[in-house]
C-alpha positions as CSV (number, residue, x, y, z in Angstrom):
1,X,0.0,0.0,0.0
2,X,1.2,3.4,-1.2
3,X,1.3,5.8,1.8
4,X,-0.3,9.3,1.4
5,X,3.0,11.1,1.9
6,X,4.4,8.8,-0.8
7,X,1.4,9.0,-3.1
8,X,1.5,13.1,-2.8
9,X,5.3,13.3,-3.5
10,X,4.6,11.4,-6.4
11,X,2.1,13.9,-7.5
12,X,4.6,16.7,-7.6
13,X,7.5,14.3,-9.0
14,X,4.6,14.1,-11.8
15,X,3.8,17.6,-11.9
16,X,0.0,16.7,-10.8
17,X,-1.9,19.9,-9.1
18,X,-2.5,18.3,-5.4
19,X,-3.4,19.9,-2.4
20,X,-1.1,19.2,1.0
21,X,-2.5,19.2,4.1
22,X,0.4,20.3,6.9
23,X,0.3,17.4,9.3
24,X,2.8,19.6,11.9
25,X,0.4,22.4,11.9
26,X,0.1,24.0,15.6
27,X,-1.8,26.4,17.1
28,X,-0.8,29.7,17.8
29,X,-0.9,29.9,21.4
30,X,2.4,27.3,22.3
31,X,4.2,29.1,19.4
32,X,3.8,32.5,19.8
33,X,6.4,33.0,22.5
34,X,9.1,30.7,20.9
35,X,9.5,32.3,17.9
36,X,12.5,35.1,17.2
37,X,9.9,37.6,16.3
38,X,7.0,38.7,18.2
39,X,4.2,41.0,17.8
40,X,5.8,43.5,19.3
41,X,8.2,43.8,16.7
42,X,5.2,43.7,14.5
43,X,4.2,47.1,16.2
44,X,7.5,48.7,15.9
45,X,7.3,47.8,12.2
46,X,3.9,50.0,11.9
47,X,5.5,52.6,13.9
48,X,8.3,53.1,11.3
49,X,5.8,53.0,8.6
50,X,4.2,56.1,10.0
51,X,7.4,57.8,10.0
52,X,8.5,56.7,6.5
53,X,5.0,58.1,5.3
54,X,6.2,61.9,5.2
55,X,8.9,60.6,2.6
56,X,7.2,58.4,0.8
57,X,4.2,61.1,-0.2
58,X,7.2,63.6,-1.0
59,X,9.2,61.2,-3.3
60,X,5.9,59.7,-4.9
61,X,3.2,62.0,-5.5
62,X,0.5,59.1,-6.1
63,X,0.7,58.4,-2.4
64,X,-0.6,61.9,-1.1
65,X,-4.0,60.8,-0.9
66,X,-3.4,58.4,1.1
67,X,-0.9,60.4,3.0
68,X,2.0,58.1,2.1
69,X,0.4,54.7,3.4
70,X,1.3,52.1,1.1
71,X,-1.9,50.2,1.4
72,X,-4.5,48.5,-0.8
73,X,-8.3,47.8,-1.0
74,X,-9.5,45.1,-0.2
75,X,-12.6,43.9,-2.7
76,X,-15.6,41.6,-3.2
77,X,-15.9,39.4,-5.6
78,X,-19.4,37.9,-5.8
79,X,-19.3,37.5,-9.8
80,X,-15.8,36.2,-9.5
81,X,-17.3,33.3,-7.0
82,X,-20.2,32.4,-9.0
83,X,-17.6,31.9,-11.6
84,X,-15.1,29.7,-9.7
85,X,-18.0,27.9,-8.3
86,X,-19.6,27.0,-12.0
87,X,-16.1,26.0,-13.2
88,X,-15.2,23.4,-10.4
89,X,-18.8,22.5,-10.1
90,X,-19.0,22.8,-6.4
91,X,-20.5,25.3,-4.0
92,X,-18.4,27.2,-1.3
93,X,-19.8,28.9,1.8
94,X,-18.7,32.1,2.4
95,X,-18.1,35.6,0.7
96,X,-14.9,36.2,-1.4
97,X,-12.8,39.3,-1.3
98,X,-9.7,39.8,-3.3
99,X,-6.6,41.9,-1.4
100,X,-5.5,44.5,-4.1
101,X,-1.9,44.5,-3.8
102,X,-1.8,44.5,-7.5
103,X,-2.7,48.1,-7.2
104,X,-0.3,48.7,-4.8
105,X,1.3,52.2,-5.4
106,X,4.6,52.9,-6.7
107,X,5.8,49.1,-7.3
108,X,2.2,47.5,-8.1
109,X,3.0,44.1,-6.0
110,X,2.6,42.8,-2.5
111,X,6.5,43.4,-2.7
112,X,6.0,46.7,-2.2
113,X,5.1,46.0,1.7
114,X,8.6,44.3,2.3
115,X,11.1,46.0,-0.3
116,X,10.1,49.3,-0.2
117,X,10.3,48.8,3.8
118,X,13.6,47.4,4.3
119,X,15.0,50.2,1.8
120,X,13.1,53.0,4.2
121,X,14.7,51.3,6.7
122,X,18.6,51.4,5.5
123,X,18.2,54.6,4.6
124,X,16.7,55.6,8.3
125,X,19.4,53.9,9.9
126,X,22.2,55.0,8.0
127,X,21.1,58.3,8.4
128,X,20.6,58.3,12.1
129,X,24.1,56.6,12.7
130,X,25.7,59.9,10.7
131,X,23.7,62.5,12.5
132,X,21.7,63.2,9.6
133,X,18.4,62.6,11.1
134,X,16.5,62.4,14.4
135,X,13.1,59.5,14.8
136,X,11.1,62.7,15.8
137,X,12.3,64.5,12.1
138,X,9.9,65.5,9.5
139,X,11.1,62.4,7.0
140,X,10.1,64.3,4.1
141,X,13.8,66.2,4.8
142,X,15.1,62.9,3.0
143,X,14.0,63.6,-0.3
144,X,16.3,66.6,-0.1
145,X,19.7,67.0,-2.5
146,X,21.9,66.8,0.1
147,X,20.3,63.0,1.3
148,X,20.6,62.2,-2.1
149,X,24.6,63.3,-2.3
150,X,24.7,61.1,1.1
151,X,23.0,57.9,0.1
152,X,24.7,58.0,-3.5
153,X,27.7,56.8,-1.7
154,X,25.8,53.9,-1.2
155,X,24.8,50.8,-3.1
156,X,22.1,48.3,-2.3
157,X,21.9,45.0,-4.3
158,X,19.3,42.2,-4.7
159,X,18.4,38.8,-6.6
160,X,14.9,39.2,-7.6
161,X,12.9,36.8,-10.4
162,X,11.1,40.5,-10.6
163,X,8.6,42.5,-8.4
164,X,10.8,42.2,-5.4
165,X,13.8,44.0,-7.6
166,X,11.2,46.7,-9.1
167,X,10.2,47.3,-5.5
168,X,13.9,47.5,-4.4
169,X,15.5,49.5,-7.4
170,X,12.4,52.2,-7.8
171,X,12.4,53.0,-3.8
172,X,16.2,52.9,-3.7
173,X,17.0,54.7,-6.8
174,X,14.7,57.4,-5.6
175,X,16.3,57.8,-2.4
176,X,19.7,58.4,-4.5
177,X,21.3,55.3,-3.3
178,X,23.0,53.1,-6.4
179,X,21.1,49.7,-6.8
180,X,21.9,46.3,-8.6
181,X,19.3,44.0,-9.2
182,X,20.5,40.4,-10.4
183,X,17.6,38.9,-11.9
184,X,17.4,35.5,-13.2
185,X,16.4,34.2,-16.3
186,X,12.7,33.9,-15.4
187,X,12.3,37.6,-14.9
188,X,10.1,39.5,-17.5
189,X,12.2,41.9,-20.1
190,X,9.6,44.7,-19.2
191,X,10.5,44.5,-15.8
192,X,14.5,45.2,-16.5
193,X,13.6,47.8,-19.0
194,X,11.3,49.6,-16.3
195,X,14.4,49.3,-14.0
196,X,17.1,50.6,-16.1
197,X,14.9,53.8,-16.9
198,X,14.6,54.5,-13.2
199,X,18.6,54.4,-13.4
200,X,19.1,50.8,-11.9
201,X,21.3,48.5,-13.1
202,X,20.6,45.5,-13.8
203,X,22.6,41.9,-14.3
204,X,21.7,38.9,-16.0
205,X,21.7,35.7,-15.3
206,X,20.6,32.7,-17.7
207,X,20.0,30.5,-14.3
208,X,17.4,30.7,-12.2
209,X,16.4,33.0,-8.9
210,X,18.9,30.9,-6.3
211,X,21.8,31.6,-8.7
212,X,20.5,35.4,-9.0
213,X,20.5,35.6,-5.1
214,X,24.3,33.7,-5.2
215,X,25.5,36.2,-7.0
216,X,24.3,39.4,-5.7
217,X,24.9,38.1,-2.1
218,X,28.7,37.6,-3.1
219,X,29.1,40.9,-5.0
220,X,27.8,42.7,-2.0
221,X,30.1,41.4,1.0
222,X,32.6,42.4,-1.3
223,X,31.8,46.2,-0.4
224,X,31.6,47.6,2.9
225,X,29.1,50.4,1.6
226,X,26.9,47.9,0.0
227,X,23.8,46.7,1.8
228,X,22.2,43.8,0.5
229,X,18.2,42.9,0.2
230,X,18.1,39.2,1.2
231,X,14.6,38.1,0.5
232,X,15.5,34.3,2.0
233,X,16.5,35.4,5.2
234,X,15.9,39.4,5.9
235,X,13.9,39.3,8.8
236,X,13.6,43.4,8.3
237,X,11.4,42.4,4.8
238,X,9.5,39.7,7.2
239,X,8.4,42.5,9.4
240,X,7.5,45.1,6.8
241,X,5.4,41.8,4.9
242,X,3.6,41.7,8.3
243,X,2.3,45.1,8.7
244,X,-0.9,44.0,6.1
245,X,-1.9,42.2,9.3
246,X,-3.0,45.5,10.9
247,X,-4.3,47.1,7.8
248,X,-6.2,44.2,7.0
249,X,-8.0,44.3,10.6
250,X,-9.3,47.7,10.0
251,X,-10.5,47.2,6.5
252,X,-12.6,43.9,7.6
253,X,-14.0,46.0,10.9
254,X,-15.0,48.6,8.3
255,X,-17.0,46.2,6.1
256,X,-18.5,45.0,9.6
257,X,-16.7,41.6,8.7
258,X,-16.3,39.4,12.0
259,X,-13.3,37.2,12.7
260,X,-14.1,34.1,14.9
261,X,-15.1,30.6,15.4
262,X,-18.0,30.6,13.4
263,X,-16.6,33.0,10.9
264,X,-13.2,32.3,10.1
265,X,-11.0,34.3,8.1
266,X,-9.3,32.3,5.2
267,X,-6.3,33.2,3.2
268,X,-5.0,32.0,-0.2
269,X,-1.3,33.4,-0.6
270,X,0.5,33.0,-3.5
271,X,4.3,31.9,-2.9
272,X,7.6,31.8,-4.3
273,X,10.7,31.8,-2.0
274,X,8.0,32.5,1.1
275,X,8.9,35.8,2.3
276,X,6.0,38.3,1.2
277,X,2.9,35.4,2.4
278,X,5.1,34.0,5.5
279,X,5.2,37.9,6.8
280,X,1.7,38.0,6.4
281,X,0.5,34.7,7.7
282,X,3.1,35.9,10.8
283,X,0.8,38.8,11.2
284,X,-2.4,37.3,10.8
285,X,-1.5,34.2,13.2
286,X,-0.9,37.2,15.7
287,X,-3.8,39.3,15.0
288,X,-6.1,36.7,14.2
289,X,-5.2,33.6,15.8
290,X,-6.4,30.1,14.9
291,X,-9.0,32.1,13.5
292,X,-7.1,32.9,10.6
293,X,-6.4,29.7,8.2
294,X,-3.6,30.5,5.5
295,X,-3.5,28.3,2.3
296,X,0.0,28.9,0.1
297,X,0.0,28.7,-3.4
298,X,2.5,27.3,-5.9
299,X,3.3,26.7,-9.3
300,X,3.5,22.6,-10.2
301,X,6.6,23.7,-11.9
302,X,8.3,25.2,-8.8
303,X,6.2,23.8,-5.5
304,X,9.5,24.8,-3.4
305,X,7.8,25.6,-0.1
306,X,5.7,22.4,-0.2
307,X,8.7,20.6,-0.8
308,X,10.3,22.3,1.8
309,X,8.0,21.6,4.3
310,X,7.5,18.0,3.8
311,X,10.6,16.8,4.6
312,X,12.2,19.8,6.8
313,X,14.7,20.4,4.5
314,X,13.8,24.2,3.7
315,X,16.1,25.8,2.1
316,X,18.8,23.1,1.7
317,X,16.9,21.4,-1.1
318,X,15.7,22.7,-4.8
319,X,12.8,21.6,-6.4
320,X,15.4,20.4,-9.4
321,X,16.8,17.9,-6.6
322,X,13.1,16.2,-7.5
323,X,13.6,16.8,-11.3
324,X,11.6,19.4,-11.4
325,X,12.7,22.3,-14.3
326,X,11.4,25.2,-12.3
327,X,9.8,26.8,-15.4
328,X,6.5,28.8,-15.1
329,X,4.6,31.6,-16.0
330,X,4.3,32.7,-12.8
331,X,7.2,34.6,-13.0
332,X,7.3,36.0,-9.3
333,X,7.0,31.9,-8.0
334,X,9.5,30.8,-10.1
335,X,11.6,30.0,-7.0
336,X,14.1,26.5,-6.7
337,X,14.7,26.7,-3.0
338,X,12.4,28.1,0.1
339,X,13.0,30.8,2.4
340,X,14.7,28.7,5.7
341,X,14.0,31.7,7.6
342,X,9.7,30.9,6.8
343,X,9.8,27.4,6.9
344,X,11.3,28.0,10.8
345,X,9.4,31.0,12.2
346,X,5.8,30.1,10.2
347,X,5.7,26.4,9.2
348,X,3.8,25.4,11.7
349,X,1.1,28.2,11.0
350,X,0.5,26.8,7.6
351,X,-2.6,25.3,7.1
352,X,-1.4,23.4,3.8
353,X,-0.1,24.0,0.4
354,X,-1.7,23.6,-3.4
355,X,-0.4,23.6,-6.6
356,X,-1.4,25.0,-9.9
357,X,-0.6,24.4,-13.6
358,X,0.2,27.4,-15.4
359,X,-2.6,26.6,-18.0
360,X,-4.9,27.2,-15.0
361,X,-3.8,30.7,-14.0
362,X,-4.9,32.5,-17.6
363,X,-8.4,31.7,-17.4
364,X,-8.6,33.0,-13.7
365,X,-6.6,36.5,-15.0
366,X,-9.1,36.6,-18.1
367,X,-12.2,36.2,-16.2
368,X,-11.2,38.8,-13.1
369,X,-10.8,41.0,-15.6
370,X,-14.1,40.6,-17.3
371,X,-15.7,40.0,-14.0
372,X,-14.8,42.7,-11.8
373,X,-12.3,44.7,-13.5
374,X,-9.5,43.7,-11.4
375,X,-6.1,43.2,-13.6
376,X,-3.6,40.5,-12.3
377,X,-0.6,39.2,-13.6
378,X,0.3,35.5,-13.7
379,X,1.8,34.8,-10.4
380,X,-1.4,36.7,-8.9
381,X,-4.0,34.2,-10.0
382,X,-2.4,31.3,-8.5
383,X,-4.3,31.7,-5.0
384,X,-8.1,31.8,-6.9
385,X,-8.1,27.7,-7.0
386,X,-7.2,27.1,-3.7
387,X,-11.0,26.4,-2.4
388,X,-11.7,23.9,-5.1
389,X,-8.3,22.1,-4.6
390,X,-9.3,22.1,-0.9
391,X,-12.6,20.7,-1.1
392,X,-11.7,18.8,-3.8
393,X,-9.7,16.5,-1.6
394,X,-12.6,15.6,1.0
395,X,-10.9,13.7,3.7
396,X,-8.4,16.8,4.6
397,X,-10.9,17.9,7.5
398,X,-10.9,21.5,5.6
399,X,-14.6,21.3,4.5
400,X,-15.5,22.2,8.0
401,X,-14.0,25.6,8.2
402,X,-16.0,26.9,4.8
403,X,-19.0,28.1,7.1
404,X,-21.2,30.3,5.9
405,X,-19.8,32.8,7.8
406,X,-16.4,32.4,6.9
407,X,-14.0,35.4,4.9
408,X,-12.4,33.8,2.1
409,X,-9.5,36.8,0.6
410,X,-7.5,36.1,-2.0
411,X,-4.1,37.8,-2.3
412,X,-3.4,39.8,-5.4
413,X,0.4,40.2,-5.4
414,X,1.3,41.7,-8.9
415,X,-0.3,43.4,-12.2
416,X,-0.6,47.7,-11.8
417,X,2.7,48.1,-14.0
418,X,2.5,45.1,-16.5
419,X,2.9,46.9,-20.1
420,X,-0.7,47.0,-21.6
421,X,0.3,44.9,-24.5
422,X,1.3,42.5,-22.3
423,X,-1.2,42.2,-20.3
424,X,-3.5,42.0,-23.2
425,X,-1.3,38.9,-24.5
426,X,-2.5,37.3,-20.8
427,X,-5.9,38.0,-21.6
428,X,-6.1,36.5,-24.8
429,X,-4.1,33.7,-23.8
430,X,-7.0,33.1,-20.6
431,X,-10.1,33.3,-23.3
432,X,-7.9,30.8,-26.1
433,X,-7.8,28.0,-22.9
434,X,-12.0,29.5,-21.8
435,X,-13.0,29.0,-25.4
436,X,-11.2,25.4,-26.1
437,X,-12.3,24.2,-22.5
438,X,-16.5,25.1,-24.3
């Protein structure tokens, strides 16, 4: 007899979309204190937001009205459910909301949240150690020439398959400080080109995003003024991730949304090398509690997190150790190796993982777009299918948290500055597979 561990390792070896069910989850409560971050560090990272909000709406005008908060709405999606619901042929309790950080302003991803945050937060910190600034200073005095003359004495690099490095070179170059962004051979060309016209250079690589990260890491320790963005192990981009936690609270109080037993709050995330939806399943496991459920999403391509999970391995294995080609669409997932530092502080928080075939993610894009007008890039749709993978595989013991009462959100991470043509190409591409599936 074939075990179940056996029989779903098998189904990514085969590239079969699956969903995992995390045996070691734990609740929140016996964790919380063990962990190297707490909630209070949670709260210092929303205190440095405030602060960073006087420089933000200075450098990046599209930010005033919201007086520099780098936030998102947060959407129903009742057409969009009907939809999913016709197209797996099953019904699921519950109202559906979609978190726009595809709108997100100035880098148009979730990674906004964590890159632009750790970059605020080198530039704080440098500044304070030269006597440069004060934490009760107006921050907006860092938009000034002579911060600029300052920080351009300064490099920041990072491997990015993409949004992370947009979020990283526009928030970096802006400040005046000089940015590399290795990007591997997954990223999108529009994506370089948009970061060489903001005066960011970037490298290369015909490998993928763990080679990308390789490199930048090495070319970094090799100056002392160059600070580098580690998306597998910053705990600084964790913490700004997190925030949404906060932000998220408010918004569902606003809607009159309740968060309990009876109405549980569940979370679809899409994931590459964990950081952006381990930050926020951190938050939301403190805000929350076991009242929050969080679902991760991955490519079949590039399930590196699952992977990671399942045996403990984390970041010491790659999904090519499986012989899998990490190849997808989903440019932003397109990730060989997990976060060590998510698998450690939130692996026990996640509720399971599901996998996705790129073929799968178009039609979702397409029909968001026709739907409710929301525009999403690849990567982005990937969290959509998580409730028929779920309740698709009926003796997980999930079923019983889809309660009529329950808040199901999916994450948008990406889309805002996707080229029109481009995202036009997605769109077509989503109505070819909607019209051949007829």
């Amino acid at each position: 007899m074939v075990m179940e561990s056996d029989q779903k390792l098998r189904n990514i070896i085969e590239y079969t979309p699956m969903f995992w069910k995390n045996p070691e989850k734990t609740e929140v409560e016996p964790l919380v204190n063990t962990l190297e971050l707490s909630e209070r560090d949670m709260m210092e990272a929303a205190l440095s937001w405030k602060r960073f909000a006087f420089i933000l709406t200075k450098l990046f005008p599209e930010t005033q009205n919201s007086k520099g908060l780098i936030e998102s709405e947060l959407r129903e999606i009742a057409s969009m459910k009907e939809w999913l619901e016709n197209s797996c042929d099953i019904r699921i309790s519950g109202r559906f909301f979609v978190k726009c950080d595809n709108e997100l302003p100035v880098a148009g991803s979730i990674k906004a949240r964590g890159g632009i945050y750790e970059v605020l937060k080198h530039a704080e910190d440098l500044a304070l150690k030269n006597g440069m600034l004060k934490l009760e200073d107006d921050y907006s005095i860092m938009a000034t020439e002579e911060f600029k003359h300052f920080y351009n004495q300064y490099s920041i690099a990072v491997g990015s398959t993409g949004n992370l490095g947009l979020s990283i070179g526009i928030m970096g170059a802006a400040l005046g400080f000089k940015v590399t962004v290795h990007m591997s051979a997954d990223a999108k060309e529009w994506k370089k080109e948009l970061l060489r016209k903001k005066g960011v250079t970037v490298i290369e690589y015909e490998s993928d995003y763990g080679k990308a990260v390789e490199a930048g890491r090495k070319q970094s320790q090799s100056d002392p003024n160059s600070y580098f963005v580690d998306d597998e192990q910053s705990k600084v981009l964790f913490l700004g991730y997190s925030v949404a936690a906060y932000r998220l609270k408010e918004q569902l109080e606003a809607k009159g949304l309740i968060v309990d037993n009876e109405h549980p709050l569940i979370v679809y995330l899409p994931c590459g090398v964990g950081g952006a939806p381990g930050g926020i399943t951190f938050g939301l496991k403190q805000v929350f509690g076991d009242n929050a459920y969080c679902f991760f999403a991955e490519p079949t391509h590039s399930p590196c997190m699952l992977l990671g999970l399942m045996t403990g391995n984390h970041e010491k294995l790659s999904v090519q150790d499986y012989g899998l080609d990490n190849k997808t669409e989903a440019d932003g997932l397109a990730v060989g190796s997990p976060s060590g530092l998510v698998g450690r502080m939130v692996g026990k928080w996640i509720d399971g993982v599901f996998t996705v075939e790129d073929e799968e993610l178009f039609p979702v894009l397409t029909m968001l777009w026709d739907l409710q007008g929301i525009r999403i890039e690849p990567s982005a749709a990937a969290g959509f299918l998580g409730p028929c993978r779920i309740l698709s595989d009926r003796e997980n013991g999930y079923s019983e948290i889809f309660k009529v009462g329950s808040t199901h959100i999916f994450w948008a991470t990406g889309g805002l500055l996707v080229p029109e043509t481009i995202m036009s190409d997605f769109y077509s591409r989503g109505l070819e597979i909607l019209q051949n599936n007829n």
